[in-house]
N, C-alpha and C positions, 0 to 999 in steps of 0.2 A: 724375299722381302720379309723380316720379323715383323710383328704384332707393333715393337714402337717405331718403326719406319715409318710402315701403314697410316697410323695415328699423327704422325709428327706431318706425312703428306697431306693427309687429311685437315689438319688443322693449319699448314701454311697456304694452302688452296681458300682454305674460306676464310683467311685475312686478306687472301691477295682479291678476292671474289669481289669485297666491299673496298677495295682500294685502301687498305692498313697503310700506313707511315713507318718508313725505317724499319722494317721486320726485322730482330736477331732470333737467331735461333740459339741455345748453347748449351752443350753436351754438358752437365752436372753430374753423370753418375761415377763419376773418382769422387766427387767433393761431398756428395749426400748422399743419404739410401732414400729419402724423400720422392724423389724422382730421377727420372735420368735423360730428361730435355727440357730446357724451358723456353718457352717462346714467349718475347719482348715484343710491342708493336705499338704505335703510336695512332690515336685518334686526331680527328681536327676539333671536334667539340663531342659535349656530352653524349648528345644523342649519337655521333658517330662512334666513341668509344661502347656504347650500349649496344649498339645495334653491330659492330664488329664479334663482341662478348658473346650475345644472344648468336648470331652466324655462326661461330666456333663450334658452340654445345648442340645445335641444332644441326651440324652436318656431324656430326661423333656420332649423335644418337641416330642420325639417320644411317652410317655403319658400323654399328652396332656398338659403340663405343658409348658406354652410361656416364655422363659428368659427376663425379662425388659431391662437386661444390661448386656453387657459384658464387662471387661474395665480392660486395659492393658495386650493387647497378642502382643502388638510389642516388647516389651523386654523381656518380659515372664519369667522377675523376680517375677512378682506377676500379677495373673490375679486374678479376681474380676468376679464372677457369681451371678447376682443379679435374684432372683427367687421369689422376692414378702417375702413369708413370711420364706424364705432359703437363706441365703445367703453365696455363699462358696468362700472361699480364698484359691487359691493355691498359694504356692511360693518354691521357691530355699530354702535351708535349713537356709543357710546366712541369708536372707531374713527376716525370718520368727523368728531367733535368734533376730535380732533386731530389729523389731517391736514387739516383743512378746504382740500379739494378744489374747491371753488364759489371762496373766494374766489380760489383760486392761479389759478384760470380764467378769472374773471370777464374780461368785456372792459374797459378802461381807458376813465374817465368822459371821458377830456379825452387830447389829442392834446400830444404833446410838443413839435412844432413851431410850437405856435399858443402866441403870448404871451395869459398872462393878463392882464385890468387891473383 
Protein backbone atom coordinates (compact mmCIF):
# COMPACT_ATOMS: atom_id res chain seq x y z
CA UNK A 1 0.00 0.00 0.00
CA UNK A 2 1.71 3.56 -0.98
CA UNK A 3 1.80 6.56 1.43
CA UNK A 4 -1.40 8.13 -0.74
CA UNK A 5 -3.43 4.93 -0.46
CA UNK A 6 -2.70 4.94 3.35
CA UNK A 7 -3.88 8.61 3.43
CA UNK A 8 -6.76 8.43 1.00
CA UNK A 9 -8.04 5.30 3.66
CA UNK A 10 -7.39 7.16 6.20
CA UNK A 11 -9.35 9.97 5.43
CA UNK A 12 -12.57 8.04 3.88
CA UNK A 13 -12.63 6.04 7.28
CA UNK A 14 -13.07 9.40 9.16
CA UNK A 15 -15.74 10.77 6.81
CA UNK A 16 -17.51 7.53 6.96
CA UNK A 17 -16.76 7.49 11.02
CA UNK A 18 -19.22 10.75 11.32
CA UNK A 19 -21.49 9.56 8.71
CA UNK A 20 -20.30 12.05 5.54
CA UNK A 21 -23.01 12.35 2.72
CA UNK A 22 -22.36 11.13 -0.86
CA UNK A 23 -18.53 10.67 -0.48
CA UNK A 24 -16.52 10.98 -4.07
CA UNK A 25 -13.31 10.32 -4.03
CA UNK A 26 -11.24 11.35 -7.54
CA UNK A 27 -8.02 10.47 -8.85
CA UNK A 28 -6.79 14.16 -10.18
CA UNK A 29 -3.17 13.50 -10.67
CA UNK A 30 -3.31 13.42 -14.77
CA UNK A 31 -5.22 16.74 -14.38
CA UNK A 32 -3.01 18.57 -11.63
CA UNK A 33 0.41 18.39 -9.85
CA UNK A 34 -1.67 20.01 -7.01
CA UNK A 35 -2.61 16.69 -5.73
CA UNK A 36 -3.43 13.55 -6.84
CA UNK A 37 -6.98 12.71 -4.85
CA UNK A 38 -9.61 14.64 -3.92
CA UNK A 39 -12.25 13.79 -1.58
CA UNK A 40 -15.90 15.47 -1.99
CA UNK A 41 -18.40 14.76 1.00
CA UNK A 42 -21.44 16.21 1.97
CA UNK A 43 -22.51 17.70 5.61
CA UNK A 44 -26.24 17.99 6.96
CA UNK A 45 -25.43 21.40 8.55
CA UNK A 46 -22.66 23.48 9.70
CA UNK A 47 -21.73 22.12 12.69
CA UNK A 48 -21.74 18.52 10.82
CA UNK A 49 -19.53 19.89 7.86
CA UNK A 50 -17.05 21.13 10.88
CA UNK A 51 -17.02 18.58 12.80
CA UNK A 52 -16.49 15.99 9.57
CA UNK A 53 -13.50 18.74 8.66
CA UNK A 54 -12.04 18.81 12.28
CA UNK A 55 -12.42 14.21 12.08
CA UNK A 56 -10.40 14.37 8.86
CA UNK A 57 -7.21 16.39 10.16
CA UNK A 58 -7.41 14.86 13.44
CA UNK A 59 -7.19 11.27 12.43
CA UNK A 60 -4.14 12.34 9.45
CA UNK A 61 -2.31 13.66 12.53
CA UNK A 62 -3.07 10.95 14.65
CA UNK A 63 -1.09 8.75 11.56
CA UNK A 64 1.14 10.85 11.18
CA UNK A 65 -0.03 12.67 8.40
CA UNK A 66 0.53 16.85 9.14
CA UNK A 67 -2.68 19.01 7.47
CA UNK A 68 -0.87 22.02 5.44
CA UNK A 69 -4.31 23.75 5.59
CA UNK A 70 -7.47 24.05 7.02
CA UNK A 71 -9.55 26.83 5.51
CA UNK A 72 -12.97 27.80 6.02
CA UNK A 73 -14.52 26.42 9.44
CA UNK A 74 -16.03 29.76 10.51
CA UNK A 75 -19.12 29.39 8.22
CA UNK A 76 -18.76 25.83 7.79
CA UNK A 77 -20.38 25.95 4.53
CA UNK A 78 -17.31 24.60 2.87
CA UNK A 79 -14.17 23.55 4.68
CA UNK A 80 -11.12 22.90 2.69
CA UNK A 81 -8.52 19.93 4.33
CA UNK A 82 -5.48 20.53 2.44
CA UNK A 83 -3.26 17.05 3.11
CA UNK A 84 -0.29 17.61 0.44
CA UNK A 85 -1.28 15.01 -1.96
CA UNK A 86 -5.33 14.63 -0.38
CA UNK A 87 -7.24 17.13 -0.54
CA UNK A 88 -10.82 17.03 0.97
CA UNK A 89 -13.85 19.31 0.56
CA UNK A 90 -16.64 19.25 2.83
CA UNK A 91 -19.60 21.29 2.26
CA UNK A 92 -23.55 21.73 3.02
CA UNK A 93 -25.44 20.08 0.19
CA UNK A 94 -26.34 23.59 -1.28
CA UNK A 95 -23.02 24.23 -1.45
CA UNK A 96 -21.67 21.63 -3.10
CA UNK A 97 -24.81 21.67 -5.73
CA UNK A 98 -23.27 24.81 -6.77
CA UNK A 99 -20.00 24.55 -7.15
CA UNK A 100 -20.17 21.25 -8.41
CA UNK A 101 -16.71 20.13 -7.84
CA UNK A 102 -16.84 16.46 -9.59
CA UNK A 103 -17.77 17.86 -12.66
CA UNK A 104 -14.86 20.88 -12.72
CA UNK A 105 -12.77 17.55 -12.09
CA UNK A 106 -13.97 14.93 -13.81
CA UNK A 107 -11.32 13.52 -16.21
CA UNK A 108 -12.24 14.37 -20.04
CA UNK A 109 -14.23 11.41 -21.85
CA UNK A 110 -12.30 11.92 -25.23
CA UNK A 111 -8.80 13.31 -25.88
CA UNK A 112 -8.41 16.47 -27.91
CA UNK A 113 -6.02 15.35 -30.34
CA UNK A 114 -7.83 12.36 -31.51
CA UNK A 115 -10.40 13.11 -34.40
CA UNK A 116 -13.79 12.01 -34.00
CA UNK A 117 -15.85 10.38 -36.89
Amino acid sequence: MTANTALLNIVLHALDELKAKDVSSLDVKELTSIADNMVIASGTSARHVKALADNVAEQAKENGYRPIGVEGGEGADWVLVDLGDVIVHVMQQSTREYYDLERLWRKPDHHPDRKES
